[in-house]
C-alpha positions in Angstrom: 47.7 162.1 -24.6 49.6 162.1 -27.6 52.6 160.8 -26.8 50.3 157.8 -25.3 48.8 157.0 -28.4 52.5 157.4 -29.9 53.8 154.8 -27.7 50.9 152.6 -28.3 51.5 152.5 -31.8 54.6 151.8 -31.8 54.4 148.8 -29.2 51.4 147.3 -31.5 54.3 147.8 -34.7 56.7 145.5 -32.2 54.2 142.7 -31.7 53.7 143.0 -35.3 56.7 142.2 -36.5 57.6 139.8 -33.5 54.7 137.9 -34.3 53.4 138.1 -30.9 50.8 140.4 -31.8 48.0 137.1 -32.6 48.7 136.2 -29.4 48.2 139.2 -27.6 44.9 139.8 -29.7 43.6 136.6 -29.0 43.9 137.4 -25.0 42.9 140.7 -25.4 39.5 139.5 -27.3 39.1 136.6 -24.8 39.4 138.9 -21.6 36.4 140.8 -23.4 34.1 137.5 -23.6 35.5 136.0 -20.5 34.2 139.2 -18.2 30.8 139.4 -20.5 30.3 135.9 -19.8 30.6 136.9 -15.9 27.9 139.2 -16.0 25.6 137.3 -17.9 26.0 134.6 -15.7 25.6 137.3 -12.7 28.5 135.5 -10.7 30.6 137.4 -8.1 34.3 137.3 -8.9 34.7 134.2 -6.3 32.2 132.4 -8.1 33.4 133.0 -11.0 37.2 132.7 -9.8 36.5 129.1 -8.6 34.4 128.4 -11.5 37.4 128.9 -13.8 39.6 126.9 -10.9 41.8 129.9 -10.2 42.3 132.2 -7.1 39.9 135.2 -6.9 43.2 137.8 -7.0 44.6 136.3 -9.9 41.7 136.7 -12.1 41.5 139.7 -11.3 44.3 140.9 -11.8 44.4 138.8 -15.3 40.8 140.5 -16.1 42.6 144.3 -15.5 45.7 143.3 -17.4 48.1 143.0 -14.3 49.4 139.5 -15.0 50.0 138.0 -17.7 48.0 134.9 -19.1 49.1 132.1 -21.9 47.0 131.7 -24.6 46.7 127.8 -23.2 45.1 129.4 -20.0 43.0 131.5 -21.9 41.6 128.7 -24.3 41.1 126.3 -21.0 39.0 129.3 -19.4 37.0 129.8 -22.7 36.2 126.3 -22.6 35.3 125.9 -19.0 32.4 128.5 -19.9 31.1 126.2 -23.2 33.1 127.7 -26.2 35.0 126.2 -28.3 38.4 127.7 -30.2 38.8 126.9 -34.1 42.0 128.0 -36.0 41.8 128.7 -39.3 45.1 129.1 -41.5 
C-alpha cells in the first residue's frame, strides 16, 4: 500500500507542475456532484445517461474513471443538471 500512495504522490507533483492538475481537480470534483446529483434525482444510469445526452457505457465508464472527460464536457453536463461554473482569478 505504500508504494501506492508513493506513486500517487508523485503523479499529483506531475500535474502540479504541468499545470494540469486544475483540470484534473475540477473533473474529479464534478464526477462527485455529477453521481450525487443522480441519486438525488433517483434516475437509473439510462435515464440519467440520456439525460446528459450520452450513451449509458460511456458515462459509466466516465463516472468510474475509465475514460477520459474534457473539462468542456464536464461543464456541459454540470449545466444540463442546473449549475452554473464561475471562475475566479
Amino acid at each position: 500500500m505504500q508504494a501506492f500512495h508513493e506513486k500517487y504522490a508523485e503523479w499529483i507533483q506531475e500535474l502540479m507542475e504541468s499545470g494540469e492538475y486544475a483540470e484534473q481537480d475540477f473533473i474529479l470534483q464534478s464526477r462527485e456532484v455529477i453521481h450525487a446529483e443522480r441519486v438525488a434525482r433517483n434516475l437509473n444510469k439510462a435515464d440519467f445517461a440520456k439525460l446528459l445526452g450520452v450513451p449509458r457505457n460511456h458515462l459509466e465508464q466516465i463516472m468510474a474513471g475509465e475514460r477520459g472527460t474534457t473539462i468542456e464536457s464536464t461543464a456541459r453536463y454540470l449545466y444540463l443538471l442546473g449549475y452554473e461554473i464561475k471562475f475566479s482569478f
